[in-house]
PyMOL Python script that loads the backbone (N, CA, C, O; Angstrom):
from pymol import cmd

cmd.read_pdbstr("""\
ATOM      1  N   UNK A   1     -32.584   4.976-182.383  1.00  0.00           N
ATOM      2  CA  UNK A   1     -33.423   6.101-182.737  1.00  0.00           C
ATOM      3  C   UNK A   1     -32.657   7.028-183.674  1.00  0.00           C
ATOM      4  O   UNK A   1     -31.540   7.390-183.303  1.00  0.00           O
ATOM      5  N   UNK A   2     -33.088   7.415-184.744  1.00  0.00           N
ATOM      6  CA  UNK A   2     -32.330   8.236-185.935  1.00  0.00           C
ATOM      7  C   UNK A   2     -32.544   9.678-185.219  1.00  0.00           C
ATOM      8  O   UNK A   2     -33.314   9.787-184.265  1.00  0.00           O
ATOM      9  N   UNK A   3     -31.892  10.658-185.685  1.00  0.00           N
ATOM     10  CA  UNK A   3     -32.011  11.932-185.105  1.00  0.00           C
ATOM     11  C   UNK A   3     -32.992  12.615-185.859  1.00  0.00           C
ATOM     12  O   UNK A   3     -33.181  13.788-185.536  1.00  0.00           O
ATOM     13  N   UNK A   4     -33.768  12.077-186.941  1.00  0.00           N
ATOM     14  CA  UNK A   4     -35.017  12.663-187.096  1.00  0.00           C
ATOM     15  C   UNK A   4     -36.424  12.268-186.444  1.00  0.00           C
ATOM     16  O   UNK A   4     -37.543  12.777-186.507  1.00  0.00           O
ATOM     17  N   UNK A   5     -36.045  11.457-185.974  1.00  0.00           N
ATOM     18  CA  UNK A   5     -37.071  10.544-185.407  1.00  0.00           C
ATOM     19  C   UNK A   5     -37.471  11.217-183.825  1.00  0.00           C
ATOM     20  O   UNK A   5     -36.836  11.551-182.825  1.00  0.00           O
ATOM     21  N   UNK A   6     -38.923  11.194-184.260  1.00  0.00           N
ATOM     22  CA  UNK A   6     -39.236  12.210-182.393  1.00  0.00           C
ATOM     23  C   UNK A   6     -39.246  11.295-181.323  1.00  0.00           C
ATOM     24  O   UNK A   6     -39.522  10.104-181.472  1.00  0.00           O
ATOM     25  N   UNK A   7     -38.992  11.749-180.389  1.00  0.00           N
ATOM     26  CA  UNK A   7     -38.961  11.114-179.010  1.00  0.00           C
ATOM     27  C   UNK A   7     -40.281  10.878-178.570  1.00  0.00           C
ATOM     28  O   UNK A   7     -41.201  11.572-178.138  1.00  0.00           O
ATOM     29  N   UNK A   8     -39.949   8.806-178.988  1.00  0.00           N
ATOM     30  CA  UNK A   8     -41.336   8.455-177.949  1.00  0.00           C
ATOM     31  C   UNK A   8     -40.635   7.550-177.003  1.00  0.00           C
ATOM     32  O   UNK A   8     -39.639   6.826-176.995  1.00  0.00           O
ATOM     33  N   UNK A   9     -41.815   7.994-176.029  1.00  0.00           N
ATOM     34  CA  UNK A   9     -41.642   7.531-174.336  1.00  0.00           C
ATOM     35  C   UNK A   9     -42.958   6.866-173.686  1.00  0.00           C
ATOM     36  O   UNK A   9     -44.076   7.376-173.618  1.00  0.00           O
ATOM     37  N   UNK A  10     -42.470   5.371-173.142  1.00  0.00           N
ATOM     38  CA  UNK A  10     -44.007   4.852-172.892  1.00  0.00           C
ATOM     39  C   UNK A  10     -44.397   6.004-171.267  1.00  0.00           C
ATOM     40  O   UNK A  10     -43.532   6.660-170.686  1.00  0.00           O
ATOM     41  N   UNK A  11     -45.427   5.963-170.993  1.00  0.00           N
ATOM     42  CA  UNK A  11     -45.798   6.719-170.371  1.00  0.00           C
ATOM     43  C   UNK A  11     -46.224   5.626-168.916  1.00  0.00           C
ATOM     44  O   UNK A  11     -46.613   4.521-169.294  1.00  0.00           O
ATOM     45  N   UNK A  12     -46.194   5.797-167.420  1.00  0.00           N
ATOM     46  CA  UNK A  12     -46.111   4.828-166.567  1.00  0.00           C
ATOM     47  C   UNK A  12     -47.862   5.055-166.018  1.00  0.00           C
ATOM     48  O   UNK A  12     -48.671   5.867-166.467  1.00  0.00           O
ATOM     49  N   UNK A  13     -48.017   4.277-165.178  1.00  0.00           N
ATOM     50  CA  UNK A  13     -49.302   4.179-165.347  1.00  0.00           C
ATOM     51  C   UNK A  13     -50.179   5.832-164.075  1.00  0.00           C
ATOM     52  O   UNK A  13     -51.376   6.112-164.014  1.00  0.00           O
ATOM     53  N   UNK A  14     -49.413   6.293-163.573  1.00  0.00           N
ATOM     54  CA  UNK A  14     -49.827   7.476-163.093  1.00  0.00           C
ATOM     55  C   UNK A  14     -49.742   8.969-164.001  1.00  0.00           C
ATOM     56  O   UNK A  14     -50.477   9.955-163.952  1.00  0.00           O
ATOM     57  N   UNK A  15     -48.951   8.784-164.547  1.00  0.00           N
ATOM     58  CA  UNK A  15     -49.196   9.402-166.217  1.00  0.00           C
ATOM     59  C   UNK A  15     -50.363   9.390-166.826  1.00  0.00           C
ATOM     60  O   UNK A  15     -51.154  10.314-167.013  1.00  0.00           O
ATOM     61  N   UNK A  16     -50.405   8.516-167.059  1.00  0.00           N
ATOM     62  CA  UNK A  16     -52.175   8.177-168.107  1.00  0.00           C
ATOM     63  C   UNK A  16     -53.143   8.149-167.078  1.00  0.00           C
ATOM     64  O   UNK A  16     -54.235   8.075-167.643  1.00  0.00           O
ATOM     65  N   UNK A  17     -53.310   8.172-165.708  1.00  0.00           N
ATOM     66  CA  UNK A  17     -54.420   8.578-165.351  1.00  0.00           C
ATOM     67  C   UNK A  17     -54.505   9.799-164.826  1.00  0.00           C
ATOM     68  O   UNK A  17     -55.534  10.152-164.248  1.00  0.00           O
ATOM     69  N   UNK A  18     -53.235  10.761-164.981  1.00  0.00           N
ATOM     70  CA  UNK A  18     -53.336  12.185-164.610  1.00  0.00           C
ATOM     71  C   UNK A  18     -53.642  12.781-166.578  1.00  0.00           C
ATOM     72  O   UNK A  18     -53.985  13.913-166.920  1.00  0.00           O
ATOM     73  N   UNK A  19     -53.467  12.005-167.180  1.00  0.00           N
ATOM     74  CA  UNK A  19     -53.708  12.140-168.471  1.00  0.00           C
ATOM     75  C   UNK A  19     -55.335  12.215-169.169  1.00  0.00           C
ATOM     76  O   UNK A  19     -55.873  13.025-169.924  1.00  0.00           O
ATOM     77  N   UNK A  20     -55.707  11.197-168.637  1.00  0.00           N
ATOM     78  CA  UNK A  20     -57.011  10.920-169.461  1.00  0.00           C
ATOM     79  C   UNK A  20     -57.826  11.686-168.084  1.00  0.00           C
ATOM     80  O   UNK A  20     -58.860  12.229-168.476  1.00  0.00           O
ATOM     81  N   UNK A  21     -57.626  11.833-166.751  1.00  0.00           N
ATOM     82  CA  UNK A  21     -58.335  12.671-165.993  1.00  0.00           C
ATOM     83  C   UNK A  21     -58.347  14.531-166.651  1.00  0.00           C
ATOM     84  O   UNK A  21     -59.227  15.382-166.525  1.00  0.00           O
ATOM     85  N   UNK A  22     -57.147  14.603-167.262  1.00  0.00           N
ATOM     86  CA  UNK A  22     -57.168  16.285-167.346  1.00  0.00           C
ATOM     87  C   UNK A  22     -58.044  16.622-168.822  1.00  0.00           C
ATOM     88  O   UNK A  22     -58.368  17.679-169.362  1.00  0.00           O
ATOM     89  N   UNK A  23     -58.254  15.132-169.188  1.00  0.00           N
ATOM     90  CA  UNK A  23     -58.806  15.692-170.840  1.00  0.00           C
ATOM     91  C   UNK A  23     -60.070  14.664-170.345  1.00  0.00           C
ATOM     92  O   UNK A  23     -60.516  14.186-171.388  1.00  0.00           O
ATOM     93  N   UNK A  24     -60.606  14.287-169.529  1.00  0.00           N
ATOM     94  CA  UNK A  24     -61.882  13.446-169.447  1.00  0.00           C
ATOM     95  C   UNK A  24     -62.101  12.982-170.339  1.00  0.00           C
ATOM     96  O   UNK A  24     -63.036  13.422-171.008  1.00  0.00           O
ATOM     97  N   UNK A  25     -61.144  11.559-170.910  1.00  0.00           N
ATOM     98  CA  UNK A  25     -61.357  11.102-172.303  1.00  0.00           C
ATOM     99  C   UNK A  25     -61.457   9.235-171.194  1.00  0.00           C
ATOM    100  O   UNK A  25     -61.609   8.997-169.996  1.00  0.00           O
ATOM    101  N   UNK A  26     -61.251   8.253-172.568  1.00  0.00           N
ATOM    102  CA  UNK A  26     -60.780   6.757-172.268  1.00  0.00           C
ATOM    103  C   UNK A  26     -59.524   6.448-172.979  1.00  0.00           C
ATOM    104  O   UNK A  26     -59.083   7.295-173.756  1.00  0.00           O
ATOM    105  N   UNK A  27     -59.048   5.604-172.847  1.00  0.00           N
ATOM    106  CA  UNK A  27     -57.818   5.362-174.004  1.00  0.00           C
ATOM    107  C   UNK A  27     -58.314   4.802-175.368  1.00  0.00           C
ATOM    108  O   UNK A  27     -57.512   4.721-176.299  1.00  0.00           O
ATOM    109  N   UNK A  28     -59.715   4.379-175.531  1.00  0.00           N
ATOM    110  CA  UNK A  28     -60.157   4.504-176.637  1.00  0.00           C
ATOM    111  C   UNK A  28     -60.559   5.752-177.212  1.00  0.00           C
ATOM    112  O   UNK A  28     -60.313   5.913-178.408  1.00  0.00           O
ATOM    113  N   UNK A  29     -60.977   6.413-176.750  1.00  0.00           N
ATOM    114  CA  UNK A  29     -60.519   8.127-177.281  1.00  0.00           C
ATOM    115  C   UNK A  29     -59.376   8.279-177.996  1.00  0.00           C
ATOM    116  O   UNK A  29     -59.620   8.934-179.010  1.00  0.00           O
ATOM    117  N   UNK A  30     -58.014   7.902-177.900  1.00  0.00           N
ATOM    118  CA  UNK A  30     -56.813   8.368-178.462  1.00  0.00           C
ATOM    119  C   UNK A  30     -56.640   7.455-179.743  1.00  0.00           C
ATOM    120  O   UNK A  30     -57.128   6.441-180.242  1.00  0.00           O
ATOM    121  N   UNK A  31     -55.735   8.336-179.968  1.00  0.00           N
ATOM    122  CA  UNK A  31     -55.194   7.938-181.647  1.00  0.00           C
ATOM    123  C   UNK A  31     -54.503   6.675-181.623  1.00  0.00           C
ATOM    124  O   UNK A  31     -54.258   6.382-180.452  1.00  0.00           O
ATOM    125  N   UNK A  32     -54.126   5.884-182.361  1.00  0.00           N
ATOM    126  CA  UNK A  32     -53.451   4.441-182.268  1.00  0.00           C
ATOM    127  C   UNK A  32     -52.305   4.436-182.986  1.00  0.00           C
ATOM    128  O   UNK A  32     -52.021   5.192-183.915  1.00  0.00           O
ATOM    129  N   UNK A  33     -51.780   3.727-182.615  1.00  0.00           N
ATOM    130  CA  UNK A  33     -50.153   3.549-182.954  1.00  0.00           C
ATOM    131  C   UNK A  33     -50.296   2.094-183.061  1.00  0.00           C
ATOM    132  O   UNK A  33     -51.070   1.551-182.272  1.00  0.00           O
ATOM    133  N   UNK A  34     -49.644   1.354-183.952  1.00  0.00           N
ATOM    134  CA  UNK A  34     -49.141  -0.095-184.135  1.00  0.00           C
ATOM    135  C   UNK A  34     -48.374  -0.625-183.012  1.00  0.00           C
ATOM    136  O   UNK A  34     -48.089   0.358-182.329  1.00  0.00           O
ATOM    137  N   UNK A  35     -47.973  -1.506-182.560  1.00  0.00           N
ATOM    138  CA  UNK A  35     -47.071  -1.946-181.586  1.00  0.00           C
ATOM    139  C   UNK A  35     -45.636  -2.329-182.675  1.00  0.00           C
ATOM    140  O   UNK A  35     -44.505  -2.321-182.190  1.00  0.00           O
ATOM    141  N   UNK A  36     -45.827  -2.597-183.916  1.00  0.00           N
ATOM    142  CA  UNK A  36     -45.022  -2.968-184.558  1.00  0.00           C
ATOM    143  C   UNK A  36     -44.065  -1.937-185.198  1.00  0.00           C
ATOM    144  O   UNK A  36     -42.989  -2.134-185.762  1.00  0.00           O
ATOM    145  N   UNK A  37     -44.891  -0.519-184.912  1.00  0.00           N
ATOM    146  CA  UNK A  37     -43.894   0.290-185.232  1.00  0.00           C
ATOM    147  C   UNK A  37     -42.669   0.451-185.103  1.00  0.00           C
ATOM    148  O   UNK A  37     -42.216  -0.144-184.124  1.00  0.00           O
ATOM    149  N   UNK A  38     -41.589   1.290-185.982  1.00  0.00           N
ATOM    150  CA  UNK A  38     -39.789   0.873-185.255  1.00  0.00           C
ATOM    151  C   UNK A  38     -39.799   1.992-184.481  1.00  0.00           C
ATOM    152  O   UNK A  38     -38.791   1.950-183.775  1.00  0.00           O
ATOM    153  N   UNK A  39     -40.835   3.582-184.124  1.00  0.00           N
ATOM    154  CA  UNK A  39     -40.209   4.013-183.327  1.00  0.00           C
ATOM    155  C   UNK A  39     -40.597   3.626-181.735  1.00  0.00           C
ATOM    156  O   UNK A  39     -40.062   4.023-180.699  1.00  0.00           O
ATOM    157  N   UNK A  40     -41.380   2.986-181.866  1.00  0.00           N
ATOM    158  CA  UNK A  40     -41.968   2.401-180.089  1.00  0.00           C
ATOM    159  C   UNK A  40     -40.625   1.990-179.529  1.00  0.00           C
ATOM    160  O   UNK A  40     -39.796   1.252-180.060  1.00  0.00           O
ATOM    161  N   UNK A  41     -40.588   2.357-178.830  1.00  0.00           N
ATOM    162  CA  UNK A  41     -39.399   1.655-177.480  1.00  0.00           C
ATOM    163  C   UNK A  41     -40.005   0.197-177.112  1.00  0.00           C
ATOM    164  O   UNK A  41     -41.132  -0.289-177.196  1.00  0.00           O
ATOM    165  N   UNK A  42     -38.818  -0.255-176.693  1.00  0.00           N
ATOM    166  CA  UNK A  42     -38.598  -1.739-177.286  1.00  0.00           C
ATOM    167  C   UNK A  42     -39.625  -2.424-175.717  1.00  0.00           C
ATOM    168  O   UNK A  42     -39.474  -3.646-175.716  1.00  0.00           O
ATOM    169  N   UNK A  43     -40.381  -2.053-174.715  1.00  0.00           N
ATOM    170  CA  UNK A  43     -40.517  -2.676-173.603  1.00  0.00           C
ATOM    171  C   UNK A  43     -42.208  -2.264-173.992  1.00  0.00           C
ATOM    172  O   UNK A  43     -43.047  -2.705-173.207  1.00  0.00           O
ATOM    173  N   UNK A  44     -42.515  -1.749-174.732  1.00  0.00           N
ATOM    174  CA  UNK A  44     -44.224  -1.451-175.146  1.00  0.00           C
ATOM    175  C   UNK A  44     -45.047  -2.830-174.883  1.00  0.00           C
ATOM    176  O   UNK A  44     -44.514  -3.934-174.771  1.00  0.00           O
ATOM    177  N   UNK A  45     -46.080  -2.635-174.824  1.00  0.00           N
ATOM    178  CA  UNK A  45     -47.590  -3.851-174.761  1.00  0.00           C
ATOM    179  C   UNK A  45     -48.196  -3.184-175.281  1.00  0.00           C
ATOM    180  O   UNK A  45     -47.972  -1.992-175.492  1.00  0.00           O
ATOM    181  N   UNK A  46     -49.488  -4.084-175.741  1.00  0.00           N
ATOM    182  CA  UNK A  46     -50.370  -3.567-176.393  1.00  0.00           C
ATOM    183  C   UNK A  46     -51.440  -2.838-175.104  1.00  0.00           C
ATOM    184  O   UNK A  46     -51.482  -3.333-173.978  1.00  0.00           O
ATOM    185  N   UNK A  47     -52.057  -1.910-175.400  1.00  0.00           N
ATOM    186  CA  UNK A  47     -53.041  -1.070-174.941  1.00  0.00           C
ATOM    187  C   UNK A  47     -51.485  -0.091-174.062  1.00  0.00           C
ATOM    188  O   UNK A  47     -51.840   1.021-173.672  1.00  0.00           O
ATOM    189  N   UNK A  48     -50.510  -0.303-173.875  1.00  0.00           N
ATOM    190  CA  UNK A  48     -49.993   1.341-173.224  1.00  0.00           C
ATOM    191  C   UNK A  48     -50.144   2.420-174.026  1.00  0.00           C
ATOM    192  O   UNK A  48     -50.645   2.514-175.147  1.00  0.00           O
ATOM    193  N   UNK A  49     -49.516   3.437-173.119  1.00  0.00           N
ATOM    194  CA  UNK A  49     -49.932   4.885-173.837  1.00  0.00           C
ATOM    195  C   UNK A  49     -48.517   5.638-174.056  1.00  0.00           C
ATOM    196  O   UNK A  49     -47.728   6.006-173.185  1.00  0.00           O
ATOM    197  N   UNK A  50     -48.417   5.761-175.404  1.00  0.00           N
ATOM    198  CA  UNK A  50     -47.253   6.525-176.266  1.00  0.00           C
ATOM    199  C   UNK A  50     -47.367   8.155-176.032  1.00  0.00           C
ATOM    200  O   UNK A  50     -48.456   8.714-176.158  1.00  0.00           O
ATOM    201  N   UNK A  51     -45.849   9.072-175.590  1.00  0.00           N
ATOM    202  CA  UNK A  51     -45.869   9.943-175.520  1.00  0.00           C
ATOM    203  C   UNK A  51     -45.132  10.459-176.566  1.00  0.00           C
ATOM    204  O   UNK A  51     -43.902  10.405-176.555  1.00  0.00           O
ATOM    205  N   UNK A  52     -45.849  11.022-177.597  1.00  0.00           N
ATOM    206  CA  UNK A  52     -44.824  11.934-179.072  1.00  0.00           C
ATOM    207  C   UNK A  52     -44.674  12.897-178.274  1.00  0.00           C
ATOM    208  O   UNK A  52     -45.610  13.280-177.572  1.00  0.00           O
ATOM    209  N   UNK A  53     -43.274  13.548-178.236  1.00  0.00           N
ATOM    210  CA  UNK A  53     -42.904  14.847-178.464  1.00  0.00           C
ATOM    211  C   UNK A  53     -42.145  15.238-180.218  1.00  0.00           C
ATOM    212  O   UNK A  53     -41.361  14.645-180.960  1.00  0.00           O
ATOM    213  N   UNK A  54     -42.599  16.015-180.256  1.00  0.00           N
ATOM    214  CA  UNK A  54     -42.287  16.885-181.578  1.00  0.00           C
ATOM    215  C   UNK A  54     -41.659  18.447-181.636  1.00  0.00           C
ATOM    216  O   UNK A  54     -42.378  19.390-181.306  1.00  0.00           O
ATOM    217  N   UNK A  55     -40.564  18.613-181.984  1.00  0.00           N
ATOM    218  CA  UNK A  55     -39.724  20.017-181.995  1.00  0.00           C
ATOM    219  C   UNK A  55     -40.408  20.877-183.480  1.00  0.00           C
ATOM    220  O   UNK A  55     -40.169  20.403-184.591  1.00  0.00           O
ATOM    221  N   UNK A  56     -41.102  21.924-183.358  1.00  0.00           N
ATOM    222  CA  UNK A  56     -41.076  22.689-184.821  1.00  0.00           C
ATOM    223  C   UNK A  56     -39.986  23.427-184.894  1.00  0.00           C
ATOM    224  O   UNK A  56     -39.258  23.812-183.979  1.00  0.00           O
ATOM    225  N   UNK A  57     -39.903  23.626-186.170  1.00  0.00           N
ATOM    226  CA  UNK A  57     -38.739  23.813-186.142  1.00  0.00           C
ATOM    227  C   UNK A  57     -38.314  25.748-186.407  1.00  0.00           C
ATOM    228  O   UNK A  57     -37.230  26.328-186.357  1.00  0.00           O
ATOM    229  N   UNK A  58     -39.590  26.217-186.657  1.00  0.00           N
ATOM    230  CA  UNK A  58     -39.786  27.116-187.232  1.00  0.00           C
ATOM    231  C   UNK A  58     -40.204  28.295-185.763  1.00  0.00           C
ATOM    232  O   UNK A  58     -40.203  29.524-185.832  1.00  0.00           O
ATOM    233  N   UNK A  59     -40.466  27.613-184.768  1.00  0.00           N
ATOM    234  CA  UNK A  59     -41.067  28.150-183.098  1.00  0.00           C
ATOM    235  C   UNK A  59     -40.023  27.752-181.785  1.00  0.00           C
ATOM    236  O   UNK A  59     -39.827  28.214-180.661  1.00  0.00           O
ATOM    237  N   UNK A  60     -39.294  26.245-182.871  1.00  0.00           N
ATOM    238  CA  UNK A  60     -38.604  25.759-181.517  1.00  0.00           C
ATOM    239  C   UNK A  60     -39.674  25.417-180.034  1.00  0.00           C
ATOM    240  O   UNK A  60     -39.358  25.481-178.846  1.00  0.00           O
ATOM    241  N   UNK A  61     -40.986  25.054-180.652  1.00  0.00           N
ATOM    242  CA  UNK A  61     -42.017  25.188-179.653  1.00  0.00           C
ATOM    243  C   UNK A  61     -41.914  23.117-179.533  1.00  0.00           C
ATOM    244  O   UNK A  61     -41.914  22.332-180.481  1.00  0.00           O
ATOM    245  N   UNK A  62     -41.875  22.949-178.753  1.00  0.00           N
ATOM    246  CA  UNK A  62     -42.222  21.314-178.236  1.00  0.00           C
ATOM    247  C   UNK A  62     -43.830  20.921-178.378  1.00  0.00           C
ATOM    248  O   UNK A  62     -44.547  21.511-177.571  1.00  0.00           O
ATOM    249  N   UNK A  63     -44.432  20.101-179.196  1.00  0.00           N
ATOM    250  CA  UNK A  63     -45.363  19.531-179.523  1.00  0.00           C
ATOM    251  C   UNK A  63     -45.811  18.203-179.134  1.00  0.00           C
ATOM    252  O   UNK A  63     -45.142  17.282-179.603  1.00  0.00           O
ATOM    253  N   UNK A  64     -46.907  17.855-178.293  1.00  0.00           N
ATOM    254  CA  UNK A  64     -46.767  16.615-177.709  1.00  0.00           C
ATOM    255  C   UNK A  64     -48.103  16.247-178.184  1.00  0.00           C
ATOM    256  O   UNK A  64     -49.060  16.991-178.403  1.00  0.00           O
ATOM    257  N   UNK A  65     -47.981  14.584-178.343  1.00  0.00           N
ATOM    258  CA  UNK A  65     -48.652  13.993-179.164  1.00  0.00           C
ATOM    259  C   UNK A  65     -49.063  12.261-178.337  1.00  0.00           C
ATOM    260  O   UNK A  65     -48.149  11.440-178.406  1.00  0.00           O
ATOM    261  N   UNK A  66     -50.002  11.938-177.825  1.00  0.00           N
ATOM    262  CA  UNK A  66     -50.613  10.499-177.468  1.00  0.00           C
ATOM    263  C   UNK A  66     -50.676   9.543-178.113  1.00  0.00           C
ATOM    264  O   UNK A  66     -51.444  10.105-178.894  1.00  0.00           O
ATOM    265  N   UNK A  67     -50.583   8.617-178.515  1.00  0.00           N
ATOM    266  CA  UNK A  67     -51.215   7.545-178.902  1.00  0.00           C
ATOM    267  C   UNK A  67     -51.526   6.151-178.093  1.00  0.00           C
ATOM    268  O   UNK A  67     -51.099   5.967-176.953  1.00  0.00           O
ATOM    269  N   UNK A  68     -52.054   5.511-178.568  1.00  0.00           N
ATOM    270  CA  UNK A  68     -52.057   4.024-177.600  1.00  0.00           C
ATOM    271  C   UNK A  68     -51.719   2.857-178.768  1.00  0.00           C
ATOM    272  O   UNK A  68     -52.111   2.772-179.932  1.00  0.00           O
ATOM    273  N   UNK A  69     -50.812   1.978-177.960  1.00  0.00           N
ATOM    274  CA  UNK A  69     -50.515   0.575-179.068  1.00  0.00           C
ATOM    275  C   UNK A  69     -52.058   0.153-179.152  1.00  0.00           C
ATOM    276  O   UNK A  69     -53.082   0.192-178.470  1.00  0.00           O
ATOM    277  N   UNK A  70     -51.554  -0.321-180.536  1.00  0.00           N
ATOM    278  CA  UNK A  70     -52.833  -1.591-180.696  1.00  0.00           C
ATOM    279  C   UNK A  70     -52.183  -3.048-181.435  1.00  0.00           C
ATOM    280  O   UNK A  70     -52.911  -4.022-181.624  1.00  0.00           O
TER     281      UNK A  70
END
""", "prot")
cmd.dss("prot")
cmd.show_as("cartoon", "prot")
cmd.util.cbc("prot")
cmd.orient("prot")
């Protein structure tokens, strides 16, 4: 992982259903991510659920971000 590169974390499966319960969505609701991407952590499948965190840099505020492999 390069040090610009944000921290993604697969998410376990009580995660994503305290997840998609607090936003009453499906995982087709969320945004998609490649599985082939280089920043996915190396133990991904297709359909898990990707956790972006993102630092601004300007707030120092933590920004978190979903996706699901496809």
């Amino acid at each position: 992982m390069h040090i610009l590169q944000p921290k993604h974390t697969k998410m376990n499966e009580k995660e994503v259903n305290e997840l998609l319960a607090k936003f009453n969505i499906s995982k087709a609701q969320l945004p998609r991510i490649f599985l082939t991407d280089p920043a996915l952590p190396s133990n991904c499948q297709i359909d898990d659920i990707i956790k972006i965190e993102r630092e601004d840099p300007e707030t120092n505020k933590i920004n978190i971000y979903f996706r699901v492999t496809v």
